[in-house]
PDB file of N, CA, C and O in Angstrom:
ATOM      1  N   UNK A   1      93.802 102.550  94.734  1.00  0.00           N
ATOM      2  CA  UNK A   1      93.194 103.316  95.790  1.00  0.00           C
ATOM      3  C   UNK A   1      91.826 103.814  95.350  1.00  0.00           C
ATOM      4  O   UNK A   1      90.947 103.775  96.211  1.00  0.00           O
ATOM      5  N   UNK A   2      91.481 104.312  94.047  1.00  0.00           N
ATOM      6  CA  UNK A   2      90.336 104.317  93.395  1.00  0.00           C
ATOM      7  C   UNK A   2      89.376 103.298  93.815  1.00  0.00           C
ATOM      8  O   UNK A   2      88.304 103.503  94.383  1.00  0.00           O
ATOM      9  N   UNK A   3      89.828 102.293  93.508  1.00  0.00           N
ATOM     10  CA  UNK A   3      88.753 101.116  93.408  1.00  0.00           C
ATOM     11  C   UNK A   3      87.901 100.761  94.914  1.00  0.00           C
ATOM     12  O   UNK A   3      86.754 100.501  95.278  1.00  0.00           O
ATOM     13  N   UNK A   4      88.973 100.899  95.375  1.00  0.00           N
ATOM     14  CA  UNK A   4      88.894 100.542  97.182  1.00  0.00           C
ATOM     15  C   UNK A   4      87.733 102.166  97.793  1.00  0.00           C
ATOM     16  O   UNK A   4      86.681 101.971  98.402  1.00  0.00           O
ATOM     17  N   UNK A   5      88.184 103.432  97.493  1.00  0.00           N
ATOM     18  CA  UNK A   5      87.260 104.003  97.981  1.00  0.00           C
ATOM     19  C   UNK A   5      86.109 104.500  96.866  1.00  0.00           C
ATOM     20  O   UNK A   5      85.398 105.503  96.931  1.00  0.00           O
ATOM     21  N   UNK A   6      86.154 103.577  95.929  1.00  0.00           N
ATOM     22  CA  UNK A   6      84.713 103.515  94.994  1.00  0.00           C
ATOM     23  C   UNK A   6      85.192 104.555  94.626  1.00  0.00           C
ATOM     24  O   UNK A   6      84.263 105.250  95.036  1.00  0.00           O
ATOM     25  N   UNK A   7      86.016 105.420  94.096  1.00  0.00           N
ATOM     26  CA  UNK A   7      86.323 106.932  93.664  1.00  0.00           C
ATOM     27  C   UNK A   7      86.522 106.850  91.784  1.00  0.00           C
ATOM     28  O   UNK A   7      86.963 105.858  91.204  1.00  0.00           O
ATOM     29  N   UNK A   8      86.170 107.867  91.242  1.00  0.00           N
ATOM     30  CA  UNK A   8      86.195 107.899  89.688  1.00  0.00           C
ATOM     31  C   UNK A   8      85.311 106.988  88.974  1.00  0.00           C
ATOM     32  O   UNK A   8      84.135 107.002  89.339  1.00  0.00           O
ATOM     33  N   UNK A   9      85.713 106.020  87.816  1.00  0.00           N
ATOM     34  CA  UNK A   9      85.297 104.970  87.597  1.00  0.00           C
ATOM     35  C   UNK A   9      85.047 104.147  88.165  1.00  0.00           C
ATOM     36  O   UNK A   9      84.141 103.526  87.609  1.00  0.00           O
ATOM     37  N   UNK A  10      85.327 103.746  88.992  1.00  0.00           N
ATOM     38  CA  UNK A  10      85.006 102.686  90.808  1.00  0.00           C
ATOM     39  C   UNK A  10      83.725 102.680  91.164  1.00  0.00           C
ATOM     40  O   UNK A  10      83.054 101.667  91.359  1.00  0.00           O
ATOM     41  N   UNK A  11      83.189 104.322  91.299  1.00  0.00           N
ATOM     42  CA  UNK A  11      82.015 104.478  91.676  1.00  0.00           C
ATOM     43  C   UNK A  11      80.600 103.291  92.097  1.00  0.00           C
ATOM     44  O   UNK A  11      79.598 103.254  91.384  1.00  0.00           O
ATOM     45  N   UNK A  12      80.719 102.617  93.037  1.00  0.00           N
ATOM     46  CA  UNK A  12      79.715 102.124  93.050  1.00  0.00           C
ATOM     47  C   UNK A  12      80.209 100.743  92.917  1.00  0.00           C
ATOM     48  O   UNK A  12      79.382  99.955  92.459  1.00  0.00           O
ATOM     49  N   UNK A  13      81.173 100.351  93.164  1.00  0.00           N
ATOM     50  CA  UNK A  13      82.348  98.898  92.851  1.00  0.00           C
ATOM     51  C   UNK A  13      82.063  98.517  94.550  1.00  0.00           C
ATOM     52  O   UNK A  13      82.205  99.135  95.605  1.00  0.00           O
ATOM     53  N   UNK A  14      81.587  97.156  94.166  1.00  0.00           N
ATOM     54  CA  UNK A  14      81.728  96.404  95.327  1.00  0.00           C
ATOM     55  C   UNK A  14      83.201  96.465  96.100  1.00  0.00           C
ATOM     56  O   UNK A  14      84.169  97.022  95.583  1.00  0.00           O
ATOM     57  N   UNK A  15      83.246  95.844  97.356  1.00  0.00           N
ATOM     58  CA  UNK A  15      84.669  96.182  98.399  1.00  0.00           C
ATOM     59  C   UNK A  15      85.005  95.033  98.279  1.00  0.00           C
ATOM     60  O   UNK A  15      84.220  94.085  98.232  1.00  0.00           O
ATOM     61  N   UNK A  16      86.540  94.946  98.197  1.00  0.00           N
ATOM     62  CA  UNK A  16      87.759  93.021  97.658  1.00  0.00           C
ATOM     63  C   UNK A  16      86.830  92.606  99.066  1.00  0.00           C
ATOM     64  O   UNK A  16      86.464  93.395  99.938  1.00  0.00           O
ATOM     65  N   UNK A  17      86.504  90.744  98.989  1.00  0.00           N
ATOM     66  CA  UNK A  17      86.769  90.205 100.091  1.00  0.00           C
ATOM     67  C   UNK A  17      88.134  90.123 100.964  1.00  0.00           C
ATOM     68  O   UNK A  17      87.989  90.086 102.186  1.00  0.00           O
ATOM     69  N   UNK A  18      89.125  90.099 100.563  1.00  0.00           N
ATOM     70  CA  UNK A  18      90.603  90.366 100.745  1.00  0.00           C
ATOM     71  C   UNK A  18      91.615  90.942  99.483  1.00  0.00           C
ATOM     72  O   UNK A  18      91.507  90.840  98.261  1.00  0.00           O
ATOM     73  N   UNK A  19      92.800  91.692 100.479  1.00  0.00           N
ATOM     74  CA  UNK A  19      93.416  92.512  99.428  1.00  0.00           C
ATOM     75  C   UNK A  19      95.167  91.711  99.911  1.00  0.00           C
ATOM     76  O   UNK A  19      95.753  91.251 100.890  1.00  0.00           O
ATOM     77  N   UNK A  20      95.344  91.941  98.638  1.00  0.00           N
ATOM     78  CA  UNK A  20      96.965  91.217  98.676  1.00  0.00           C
ATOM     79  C   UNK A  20      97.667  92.547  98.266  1.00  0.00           C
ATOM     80  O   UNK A  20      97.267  93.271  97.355  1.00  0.00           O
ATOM     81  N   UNK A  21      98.679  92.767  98.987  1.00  0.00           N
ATOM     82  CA  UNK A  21      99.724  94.215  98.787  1.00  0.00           C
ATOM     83  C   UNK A  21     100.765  93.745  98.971  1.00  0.00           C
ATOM     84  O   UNK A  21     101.306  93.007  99.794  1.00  0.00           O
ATOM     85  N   UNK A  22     101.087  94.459  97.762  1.00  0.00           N
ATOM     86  CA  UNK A  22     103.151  94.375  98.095  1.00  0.00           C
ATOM     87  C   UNK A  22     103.670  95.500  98.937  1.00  0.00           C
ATOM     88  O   UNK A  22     102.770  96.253  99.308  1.00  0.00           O
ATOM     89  N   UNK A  23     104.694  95.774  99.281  1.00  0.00           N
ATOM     90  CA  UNK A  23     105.341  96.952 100.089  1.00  0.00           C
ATOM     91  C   UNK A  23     106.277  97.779  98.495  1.00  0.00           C
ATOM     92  O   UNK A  23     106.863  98.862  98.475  1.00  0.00           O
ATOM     93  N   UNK A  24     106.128  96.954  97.548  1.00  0.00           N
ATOM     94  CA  UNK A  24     106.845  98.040  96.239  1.00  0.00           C
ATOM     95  C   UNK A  24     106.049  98.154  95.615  1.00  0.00           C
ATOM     96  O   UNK A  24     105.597  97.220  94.952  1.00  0.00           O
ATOM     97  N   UNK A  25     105.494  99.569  95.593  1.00  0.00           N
ATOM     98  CA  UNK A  25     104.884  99.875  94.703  1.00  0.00           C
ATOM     99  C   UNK A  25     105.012 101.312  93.788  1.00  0.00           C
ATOM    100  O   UNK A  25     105.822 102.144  94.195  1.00  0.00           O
ATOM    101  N   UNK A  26     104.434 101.532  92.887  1.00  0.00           N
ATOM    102  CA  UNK A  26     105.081 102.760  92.321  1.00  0.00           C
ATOM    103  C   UNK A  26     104.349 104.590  92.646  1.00  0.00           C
ATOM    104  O   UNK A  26     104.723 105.595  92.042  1.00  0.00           O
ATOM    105  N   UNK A  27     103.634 104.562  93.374  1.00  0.00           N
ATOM    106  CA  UNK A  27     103.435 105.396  93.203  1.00  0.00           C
ATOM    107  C   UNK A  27     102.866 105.862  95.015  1.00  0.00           C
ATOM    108  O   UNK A  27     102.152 106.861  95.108  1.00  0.00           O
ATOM    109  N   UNK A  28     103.246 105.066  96.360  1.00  0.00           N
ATOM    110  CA  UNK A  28     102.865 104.808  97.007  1.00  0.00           C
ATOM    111  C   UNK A  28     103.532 103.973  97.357  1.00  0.00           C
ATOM    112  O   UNK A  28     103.817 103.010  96.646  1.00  0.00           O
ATOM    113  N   UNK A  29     104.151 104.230  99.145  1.00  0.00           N
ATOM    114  CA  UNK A  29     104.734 102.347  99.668  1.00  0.00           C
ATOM    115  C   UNK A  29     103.333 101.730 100.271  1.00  0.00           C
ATOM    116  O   UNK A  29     102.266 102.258 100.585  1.00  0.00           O
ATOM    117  N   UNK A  30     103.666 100.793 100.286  1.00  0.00           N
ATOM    118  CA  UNK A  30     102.534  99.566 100.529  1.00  0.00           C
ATOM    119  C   UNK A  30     102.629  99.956 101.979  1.00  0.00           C
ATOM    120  O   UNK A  30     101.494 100.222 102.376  1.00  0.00           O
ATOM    121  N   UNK A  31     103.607 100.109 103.013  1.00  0.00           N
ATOM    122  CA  UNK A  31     103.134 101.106 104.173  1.00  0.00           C
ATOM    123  C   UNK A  31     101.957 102.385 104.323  1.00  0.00           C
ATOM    124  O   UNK A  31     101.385 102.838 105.315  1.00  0.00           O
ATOM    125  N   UNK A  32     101.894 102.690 103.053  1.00  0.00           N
ATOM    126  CA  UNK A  32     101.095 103.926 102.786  1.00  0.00           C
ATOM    127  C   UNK A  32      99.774 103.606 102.721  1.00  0.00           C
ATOM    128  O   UNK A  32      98.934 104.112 103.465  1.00  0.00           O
ATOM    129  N   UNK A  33      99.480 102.617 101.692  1.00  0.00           N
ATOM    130  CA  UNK A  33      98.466 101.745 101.716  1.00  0.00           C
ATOM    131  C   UNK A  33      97.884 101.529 102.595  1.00  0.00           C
ATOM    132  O   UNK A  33      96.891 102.178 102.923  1.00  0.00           O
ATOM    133  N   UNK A  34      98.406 100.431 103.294  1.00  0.00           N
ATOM    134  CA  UNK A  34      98.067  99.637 104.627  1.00  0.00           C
ATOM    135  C   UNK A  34      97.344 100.731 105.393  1.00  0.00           C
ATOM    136  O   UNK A  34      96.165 100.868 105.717  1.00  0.00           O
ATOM    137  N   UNK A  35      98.468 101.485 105.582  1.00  0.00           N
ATOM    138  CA  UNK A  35      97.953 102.313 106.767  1.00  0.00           C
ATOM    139  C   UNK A  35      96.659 102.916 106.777  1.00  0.00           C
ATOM    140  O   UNK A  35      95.800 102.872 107.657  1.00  0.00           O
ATOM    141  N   UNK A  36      96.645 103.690 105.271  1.00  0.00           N
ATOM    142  CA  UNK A  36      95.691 104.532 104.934  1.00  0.00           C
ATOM    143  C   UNK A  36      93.923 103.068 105.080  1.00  0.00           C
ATOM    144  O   UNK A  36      92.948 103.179 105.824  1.00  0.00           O
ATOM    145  N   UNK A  37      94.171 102.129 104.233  1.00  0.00           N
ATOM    146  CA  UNK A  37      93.278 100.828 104.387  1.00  0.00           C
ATOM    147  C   UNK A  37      92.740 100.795 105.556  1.00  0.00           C
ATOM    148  O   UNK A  37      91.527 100.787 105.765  1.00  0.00           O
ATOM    149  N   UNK A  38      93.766 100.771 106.538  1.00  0.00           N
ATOM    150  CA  UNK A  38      93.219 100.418 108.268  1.00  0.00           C
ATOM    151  C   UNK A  38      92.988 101.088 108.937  1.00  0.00           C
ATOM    152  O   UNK A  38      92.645 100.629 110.026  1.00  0.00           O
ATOM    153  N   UNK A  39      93.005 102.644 108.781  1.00  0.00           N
ATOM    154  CA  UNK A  39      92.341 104.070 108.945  1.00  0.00           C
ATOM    155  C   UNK A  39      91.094 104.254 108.694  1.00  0.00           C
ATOM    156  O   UNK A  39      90.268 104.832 109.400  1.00  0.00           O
ATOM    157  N   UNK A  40      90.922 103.652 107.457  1.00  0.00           N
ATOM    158  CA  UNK A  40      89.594 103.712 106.902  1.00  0.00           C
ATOM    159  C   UNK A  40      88.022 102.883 107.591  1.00  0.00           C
ATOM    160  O   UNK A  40      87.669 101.766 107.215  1.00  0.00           O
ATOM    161  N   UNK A  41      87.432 103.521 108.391  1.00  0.00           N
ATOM    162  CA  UNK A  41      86.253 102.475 108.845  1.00  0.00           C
ATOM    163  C   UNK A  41      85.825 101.320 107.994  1.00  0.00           C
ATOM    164  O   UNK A  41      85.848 100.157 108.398  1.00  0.00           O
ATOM    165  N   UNK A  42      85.401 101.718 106.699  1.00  0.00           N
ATOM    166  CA  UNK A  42      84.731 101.011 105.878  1.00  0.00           C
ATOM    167  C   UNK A  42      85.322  99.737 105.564  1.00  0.00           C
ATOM    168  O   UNK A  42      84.719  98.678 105.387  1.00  0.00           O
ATOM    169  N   UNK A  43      86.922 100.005 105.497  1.00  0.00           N
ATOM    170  CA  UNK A  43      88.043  99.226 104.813  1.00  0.00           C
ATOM    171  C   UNK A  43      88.585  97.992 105.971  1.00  0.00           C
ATOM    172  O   UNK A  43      88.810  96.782 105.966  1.00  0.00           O
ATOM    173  N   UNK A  44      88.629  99.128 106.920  1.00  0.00           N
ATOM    174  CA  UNK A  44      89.618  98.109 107.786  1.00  0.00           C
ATOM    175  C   UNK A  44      89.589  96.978 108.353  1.00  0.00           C
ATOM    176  O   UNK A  44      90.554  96.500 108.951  1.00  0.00           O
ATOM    177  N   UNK A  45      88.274  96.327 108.204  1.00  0.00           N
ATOM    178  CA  UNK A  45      88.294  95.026 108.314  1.00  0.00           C
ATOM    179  C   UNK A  45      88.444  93.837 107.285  1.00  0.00           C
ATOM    180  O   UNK A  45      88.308  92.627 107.465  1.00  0.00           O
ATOM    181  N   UNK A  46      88.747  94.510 106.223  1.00  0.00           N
ATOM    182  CA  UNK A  46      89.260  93.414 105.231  1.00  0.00           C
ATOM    183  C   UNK A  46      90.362  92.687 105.360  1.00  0.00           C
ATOM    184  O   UNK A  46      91.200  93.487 105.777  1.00  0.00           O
ATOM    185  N   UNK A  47      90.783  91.805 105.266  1.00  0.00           N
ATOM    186  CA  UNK A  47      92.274  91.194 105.255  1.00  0.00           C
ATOM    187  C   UNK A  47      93.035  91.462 104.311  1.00  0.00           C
ATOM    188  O   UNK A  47      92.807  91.476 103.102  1.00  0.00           O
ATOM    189  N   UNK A  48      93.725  91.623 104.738  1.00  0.00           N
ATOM    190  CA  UNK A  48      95.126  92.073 104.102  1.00  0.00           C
ATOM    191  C   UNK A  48      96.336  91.058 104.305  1.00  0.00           C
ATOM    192  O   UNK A  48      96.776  90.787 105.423  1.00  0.00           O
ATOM    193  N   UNK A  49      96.961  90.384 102.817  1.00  0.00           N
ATOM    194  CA  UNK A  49      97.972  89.803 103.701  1.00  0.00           C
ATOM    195  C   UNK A  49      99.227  90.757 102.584  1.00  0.00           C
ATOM    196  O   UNK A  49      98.964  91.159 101.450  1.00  0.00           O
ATOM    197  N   UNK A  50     100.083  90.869 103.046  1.00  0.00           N
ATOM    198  CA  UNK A  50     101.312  91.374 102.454  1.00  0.00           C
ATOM    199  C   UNK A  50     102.149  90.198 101.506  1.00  0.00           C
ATOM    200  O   UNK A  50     102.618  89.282 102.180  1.00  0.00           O
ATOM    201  N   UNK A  51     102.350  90.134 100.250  1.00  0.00           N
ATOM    202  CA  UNK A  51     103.036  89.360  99.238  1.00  0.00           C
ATOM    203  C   UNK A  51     103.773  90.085  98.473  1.00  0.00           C
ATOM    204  O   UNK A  51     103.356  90.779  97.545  1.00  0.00           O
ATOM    205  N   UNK A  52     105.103  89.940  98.883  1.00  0.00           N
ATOM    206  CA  UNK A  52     106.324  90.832  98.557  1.00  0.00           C
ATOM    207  C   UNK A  52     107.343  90.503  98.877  1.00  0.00           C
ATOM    208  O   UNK A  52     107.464  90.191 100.061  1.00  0.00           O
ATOM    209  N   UNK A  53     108.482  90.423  98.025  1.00  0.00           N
ATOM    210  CA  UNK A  53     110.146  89.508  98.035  1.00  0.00           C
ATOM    211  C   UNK A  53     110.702  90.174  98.926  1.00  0.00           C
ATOM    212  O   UNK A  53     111.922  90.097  98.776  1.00  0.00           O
ATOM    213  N   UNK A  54     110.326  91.006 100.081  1.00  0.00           N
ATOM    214  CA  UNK A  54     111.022  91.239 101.197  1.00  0.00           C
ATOM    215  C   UNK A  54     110.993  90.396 102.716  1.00  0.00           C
ATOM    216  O   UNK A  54     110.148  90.338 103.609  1.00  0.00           O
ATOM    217  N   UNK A  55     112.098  89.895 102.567  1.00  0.00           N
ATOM    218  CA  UNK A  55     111.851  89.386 103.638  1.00  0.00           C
ATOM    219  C   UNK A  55     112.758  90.012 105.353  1.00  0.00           C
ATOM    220  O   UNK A  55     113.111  89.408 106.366  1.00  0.00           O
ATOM    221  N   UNK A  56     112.824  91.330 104.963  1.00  0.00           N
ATOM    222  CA  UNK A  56     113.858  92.062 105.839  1.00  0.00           C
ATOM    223  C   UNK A  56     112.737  91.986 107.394  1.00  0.00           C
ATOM    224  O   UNK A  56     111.526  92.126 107.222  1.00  0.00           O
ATOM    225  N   UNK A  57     113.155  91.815 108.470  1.00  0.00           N
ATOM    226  CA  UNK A  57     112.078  91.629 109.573  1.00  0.00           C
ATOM    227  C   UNK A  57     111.899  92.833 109.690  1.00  0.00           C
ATOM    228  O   UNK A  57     110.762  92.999 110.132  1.00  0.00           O
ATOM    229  N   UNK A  58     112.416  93.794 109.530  1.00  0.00           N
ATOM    230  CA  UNK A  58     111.937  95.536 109.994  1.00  0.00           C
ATOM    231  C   UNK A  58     110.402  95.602 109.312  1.00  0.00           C
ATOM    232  O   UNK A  58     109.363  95.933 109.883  1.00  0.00           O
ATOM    233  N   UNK A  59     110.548  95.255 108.148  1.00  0.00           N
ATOM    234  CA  UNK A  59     109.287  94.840 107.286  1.00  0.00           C
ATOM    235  C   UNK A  59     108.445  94.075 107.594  1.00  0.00           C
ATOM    236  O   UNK A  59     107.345  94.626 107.621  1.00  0.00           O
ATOM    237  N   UNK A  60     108.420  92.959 107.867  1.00  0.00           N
ATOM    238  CA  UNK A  60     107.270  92.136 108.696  1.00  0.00           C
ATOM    239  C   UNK A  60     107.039  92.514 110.355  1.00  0.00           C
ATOM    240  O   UNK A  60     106.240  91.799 110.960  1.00  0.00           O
ATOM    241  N   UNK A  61     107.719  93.620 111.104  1.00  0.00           N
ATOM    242  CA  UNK A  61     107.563  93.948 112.277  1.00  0.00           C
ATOM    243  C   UNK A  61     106.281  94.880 111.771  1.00  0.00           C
ATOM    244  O   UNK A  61     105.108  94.715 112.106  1.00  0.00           O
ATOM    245  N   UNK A  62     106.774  95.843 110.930  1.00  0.00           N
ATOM    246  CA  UNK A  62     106.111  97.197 110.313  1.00  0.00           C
ATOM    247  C   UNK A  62     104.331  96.883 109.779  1.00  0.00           C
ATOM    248  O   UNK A  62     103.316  97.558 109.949  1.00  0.00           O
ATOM    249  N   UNK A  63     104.590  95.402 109.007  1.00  0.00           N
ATOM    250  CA  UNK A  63     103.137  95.491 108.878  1.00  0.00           C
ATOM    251  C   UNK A  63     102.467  95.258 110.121  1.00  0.00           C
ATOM    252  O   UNK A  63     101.524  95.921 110.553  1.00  0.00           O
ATOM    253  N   UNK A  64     103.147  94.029 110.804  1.00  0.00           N
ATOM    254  CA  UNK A  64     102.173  93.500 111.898  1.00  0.00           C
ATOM    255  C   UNK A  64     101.599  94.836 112.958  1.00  0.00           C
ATOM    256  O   UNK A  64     100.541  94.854 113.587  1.00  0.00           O
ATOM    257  N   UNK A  65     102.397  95.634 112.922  1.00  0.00           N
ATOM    258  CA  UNK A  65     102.378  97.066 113.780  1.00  0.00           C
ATOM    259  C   UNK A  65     100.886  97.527 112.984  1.00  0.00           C
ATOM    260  O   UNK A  65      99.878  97.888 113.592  1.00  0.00           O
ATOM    261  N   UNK A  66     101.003  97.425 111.587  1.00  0.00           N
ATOM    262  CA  UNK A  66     100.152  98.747 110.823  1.00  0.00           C
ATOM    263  C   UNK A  66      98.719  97.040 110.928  1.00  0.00           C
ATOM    264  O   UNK A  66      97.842  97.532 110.218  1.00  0.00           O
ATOM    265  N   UNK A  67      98.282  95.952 111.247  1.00  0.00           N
ATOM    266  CA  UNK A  67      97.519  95.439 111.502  1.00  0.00           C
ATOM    267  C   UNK A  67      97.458  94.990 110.312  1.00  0.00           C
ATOM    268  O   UNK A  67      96.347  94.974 109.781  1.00  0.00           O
ATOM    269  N   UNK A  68      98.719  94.462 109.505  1.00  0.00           N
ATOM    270  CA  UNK A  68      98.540  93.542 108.193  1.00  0.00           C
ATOM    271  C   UNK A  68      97.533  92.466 108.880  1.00  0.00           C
ATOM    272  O   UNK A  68      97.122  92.832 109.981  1.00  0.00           O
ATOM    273  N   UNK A  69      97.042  91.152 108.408  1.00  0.00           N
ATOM    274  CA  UNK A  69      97.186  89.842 108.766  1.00  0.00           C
ATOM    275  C   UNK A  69      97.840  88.583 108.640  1.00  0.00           C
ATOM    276  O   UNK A  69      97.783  87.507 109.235  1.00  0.00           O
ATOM    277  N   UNK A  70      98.494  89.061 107.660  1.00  0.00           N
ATOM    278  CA  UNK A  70      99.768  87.905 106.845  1.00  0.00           C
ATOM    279  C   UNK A  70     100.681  88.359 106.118  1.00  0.00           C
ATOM    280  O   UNK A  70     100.447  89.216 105.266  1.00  0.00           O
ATOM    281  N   UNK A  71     101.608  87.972 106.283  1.00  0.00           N
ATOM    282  CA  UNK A  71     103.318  88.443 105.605  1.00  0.00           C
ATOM    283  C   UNK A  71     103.821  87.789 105.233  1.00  0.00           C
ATOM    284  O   UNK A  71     104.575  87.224 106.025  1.00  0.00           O
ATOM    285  N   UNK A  72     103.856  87.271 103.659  1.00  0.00           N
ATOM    286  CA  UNK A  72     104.405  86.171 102.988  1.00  0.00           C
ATOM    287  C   UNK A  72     105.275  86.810 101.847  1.00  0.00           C
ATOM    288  O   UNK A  72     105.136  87.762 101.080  1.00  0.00           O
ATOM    289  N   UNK A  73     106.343  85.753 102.108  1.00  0.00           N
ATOM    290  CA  UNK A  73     107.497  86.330 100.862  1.00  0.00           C
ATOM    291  C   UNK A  73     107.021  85.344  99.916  1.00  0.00           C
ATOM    292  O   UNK A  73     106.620  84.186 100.029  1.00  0.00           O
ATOM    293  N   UNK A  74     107.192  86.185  98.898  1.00  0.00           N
ATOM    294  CA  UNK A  74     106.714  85.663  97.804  1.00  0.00           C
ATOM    295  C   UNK A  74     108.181  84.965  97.039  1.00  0.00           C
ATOM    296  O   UNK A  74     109.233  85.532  96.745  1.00  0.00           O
ATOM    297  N   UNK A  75     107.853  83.810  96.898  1.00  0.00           N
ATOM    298  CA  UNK A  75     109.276  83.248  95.905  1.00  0.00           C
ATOM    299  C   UNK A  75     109.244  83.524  94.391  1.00  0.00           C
ATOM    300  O   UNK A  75     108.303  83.844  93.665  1.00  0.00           O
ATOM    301  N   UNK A  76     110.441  83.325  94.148  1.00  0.00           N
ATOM    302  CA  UNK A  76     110.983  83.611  92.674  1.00  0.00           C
ATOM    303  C   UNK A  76     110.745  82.928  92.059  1.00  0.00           C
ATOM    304  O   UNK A  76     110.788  83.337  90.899  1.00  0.00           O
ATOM    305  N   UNK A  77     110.392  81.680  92.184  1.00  0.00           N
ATOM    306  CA  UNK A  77     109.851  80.487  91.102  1.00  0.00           C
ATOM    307  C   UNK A  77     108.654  80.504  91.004  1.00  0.00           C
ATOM    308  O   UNK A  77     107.761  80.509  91.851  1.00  0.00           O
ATOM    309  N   UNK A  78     108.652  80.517  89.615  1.00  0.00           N
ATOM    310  CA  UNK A  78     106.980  80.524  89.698  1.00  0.00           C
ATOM    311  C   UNK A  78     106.419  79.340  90.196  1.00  0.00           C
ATOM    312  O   UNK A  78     105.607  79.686  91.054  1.00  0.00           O
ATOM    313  N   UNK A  79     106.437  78.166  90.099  1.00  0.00           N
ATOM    314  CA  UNK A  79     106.239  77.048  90.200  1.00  0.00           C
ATOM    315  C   UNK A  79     105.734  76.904  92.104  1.00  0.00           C
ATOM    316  O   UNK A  79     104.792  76.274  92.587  1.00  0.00           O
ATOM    317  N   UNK A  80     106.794  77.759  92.804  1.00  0.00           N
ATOM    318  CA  UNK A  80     106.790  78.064  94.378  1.00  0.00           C
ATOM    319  C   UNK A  80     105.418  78.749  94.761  1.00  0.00           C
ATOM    320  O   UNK A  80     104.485  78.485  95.520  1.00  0.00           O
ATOM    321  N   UNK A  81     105.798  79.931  93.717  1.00  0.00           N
ATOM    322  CA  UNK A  81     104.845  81.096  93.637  1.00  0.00           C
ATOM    323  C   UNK A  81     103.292  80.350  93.720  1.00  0.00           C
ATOM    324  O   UNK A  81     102.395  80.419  94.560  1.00  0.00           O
ATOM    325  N   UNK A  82     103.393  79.819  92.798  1.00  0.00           N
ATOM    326  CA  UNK A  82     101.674  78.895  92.859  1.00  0.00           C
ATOM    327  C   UNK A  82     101.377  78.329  94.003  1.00  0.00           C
ATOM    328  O   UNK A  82     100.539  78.763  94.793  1.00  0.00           O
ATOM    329  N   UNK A  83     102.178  77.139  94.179  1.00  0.00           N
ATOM    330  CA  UNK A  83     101.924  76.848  95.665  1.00  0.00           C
ATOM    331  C   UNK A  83     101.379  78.083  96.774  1.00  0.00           C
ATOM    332  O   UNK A  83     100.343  78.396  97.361  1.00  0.00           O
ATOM    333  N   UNK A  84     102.302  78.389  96.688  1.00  0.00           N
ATOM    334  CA  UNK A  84     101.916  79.899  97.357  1.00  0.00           C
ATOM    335  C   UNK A  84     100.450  80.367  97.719  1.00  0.00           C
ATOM    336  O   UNK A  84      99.691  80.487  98.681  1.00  0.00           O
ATOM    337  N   UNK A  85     100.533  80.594  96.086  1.00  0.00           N
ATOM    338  CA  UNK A  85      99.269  81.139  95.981  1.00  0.00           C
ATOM    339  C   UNK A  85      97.944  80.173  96.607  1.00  0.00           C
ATOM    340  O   UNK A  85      96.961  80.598  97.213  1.00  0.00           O
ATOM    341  N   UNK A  86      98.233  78.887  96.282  1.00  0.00           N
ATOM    342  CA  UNK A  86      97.324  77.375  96.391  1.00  0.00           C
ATOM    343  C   UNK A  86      97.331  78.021  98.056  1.00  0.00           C
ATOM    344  O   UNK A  86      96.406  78.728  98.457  1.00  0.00           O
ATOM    345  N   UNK A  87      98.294  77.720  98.758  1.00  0.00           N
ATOM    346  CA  UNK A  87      98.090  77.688  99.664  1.00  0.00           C
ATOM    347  C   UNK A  87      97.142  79.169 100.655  1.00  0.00           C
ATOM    348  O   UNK A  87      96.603  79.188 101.762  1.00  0.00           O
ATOM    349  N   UNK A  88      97.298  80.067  99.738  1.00  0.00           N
ATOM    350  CA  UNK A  88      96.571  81.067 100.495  1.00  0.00           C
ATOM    351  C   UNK A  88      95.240  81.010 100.174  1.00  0.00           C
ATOM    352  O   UNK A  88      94.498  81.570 100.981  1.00  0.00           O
ATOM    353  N   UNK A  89      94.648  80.412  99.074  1.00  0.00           N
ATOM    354  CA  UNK A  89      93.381  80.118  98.915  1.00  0.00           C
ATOM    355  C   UNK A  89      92.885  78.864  99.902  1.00  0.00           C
ATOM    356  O   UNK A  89      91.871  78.899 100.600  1.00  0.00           O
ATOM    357  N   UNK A  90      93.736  77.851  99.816  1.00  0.00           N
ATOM    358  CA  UNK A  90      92.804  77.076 100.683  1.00  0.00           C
ATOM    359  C   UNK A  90      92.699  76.919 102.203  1.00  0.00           C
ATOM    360  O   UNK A  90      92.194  76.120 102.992  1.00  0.00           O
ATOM    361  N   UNK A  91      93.836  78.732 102.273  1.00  0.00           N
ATOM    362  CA  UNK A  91      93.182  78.596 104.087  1.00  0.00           C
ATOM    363  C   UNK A  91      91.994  79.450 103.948  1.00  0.00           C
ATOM    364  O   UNK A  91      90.879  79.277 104.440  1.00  0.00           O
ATOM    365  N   UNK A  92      92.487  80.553 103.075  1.00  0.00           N
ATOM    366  CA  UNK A  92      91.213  81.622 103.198  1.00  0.00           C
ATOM    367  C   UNK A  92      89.953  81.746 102.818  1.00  0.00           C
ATOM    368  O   UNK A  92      89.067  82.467 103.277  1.00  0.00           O
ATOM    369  N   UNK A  93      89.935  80.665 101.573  1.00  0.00           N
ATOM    370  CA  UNK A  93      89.052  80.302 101.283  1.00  0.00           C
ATOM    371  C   UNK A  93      88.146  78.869 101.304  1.00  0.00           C
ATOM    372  O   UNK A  93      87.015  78.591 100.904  1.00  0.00           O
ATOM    373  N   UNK A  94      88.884  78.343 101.764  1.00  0.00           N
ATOM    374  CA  UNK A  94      87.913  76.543 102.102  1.00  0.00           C
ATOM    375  C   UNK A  94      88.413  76.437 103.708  1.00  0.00           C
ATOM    376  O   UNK A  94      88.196  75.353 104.250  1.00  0.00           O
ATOM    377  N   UNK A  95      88.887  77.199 104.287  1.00  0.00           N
ATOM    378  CA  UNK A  95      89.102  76.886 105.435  1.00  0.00           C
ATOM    379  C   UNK A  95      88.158  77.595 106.454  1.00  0.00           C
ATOM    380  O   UNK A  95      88.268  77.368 107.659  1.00  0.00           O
TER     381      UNK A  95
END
């Protein structure tokens, strides 16, 4: 949350082209996040996609509500996981 509103050491830190959030996190739910992110003028047009082993729909209702843009369960294999990942770069980024 530092980094994002340039706060402390941040100071003066460029803004993510996109931010990847889980909904577990420790000190903060990724609901908290989000929300607070898309509240924010400065922030809220960044993309956001949600990457997190939940795949409960109350949870993917909840982001789409809070204006996630993507809700991907993240798999347990790493091997998946990459793909994964492959695949979110080459929409977001070569696409």
């Amino acid at each position: 949350m530092h980094f994002l509103w340039g706060a402390n050491k941040f100071l003066g830190s460029s803004r993510p082209d996109i931010i990847f959030l889980d909904w577990n996190l420790a000190k903060k739910t990724g609901y908290e996040v989000l929300k607070k992110i898309k509240e924010n003028s400065n922030l809220k047009n960044i993309p956001i996609i949600i990457l997190t082993t939940s795949s409960a729909e109350k949870n993917i209702l909840i982001a789409y509500d809070l204006n996630a843009n993507a809700y991907i369960v993240k798999p347990i294999d790493f091997d998946e996981f990459m793909k994964v990942i492959g695949s979110i770069e080459d929409f977001c980024l070569k696409l």
